[in-house]
N, C-alpha and C positions, 0 to 999 in steps of 0.2 A: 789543238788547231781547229777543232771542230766546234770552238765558242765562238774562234775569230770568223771562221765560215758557217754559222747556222746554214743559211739558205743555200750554198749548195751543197753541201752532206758529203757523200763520199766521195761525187765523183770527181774533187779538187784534190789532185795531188801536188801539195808543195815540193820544194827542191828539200831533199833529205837534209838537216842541220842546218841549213842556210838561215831559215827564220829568226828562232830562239837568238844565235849568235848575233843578230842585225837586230833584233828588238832591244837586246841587253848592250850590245855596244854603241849603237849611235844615237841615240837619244844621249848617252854621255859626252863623248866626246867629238864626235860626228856633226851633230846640227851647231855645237859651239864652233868647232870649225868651218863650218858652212857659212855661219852666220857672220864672223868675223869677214870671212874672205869675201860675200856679196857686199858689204857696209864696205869696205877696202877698195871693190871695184865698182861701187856705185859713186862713192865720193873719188874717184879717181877722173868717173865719164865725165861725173858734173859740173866737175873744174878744167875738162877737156874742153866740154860745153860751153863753160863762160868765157874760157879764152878767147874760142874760134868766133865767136859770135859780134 
């Protein structure tokens, strides 16, 4: 933790286990999930958009 915070050294205290777990899983299957569901609700407003319009 202390490569990911050089500049502030010790007196960063992360939340105990929470990092690691969040680093190693959602770059996997987390941002693909994110990604699908903004592209889902972007092309949803869009065509909300051209209808109203």
């Amino acid at each position: 933790m202390q490569s990911l915070y050089p500049f502030v050294g010790e007196t960063h205290v992360p939340r105990p286990e929470l990092p690691p777990k969040l680093m190693q899983r959602v770059p996997s299957r987390g941002s693909i999930l994110l990604l699908i569901f903004y592209s889902l609700v972007h092309r949803c407003a869009w065509l909300i958009l051209r209808l109203y319009q």
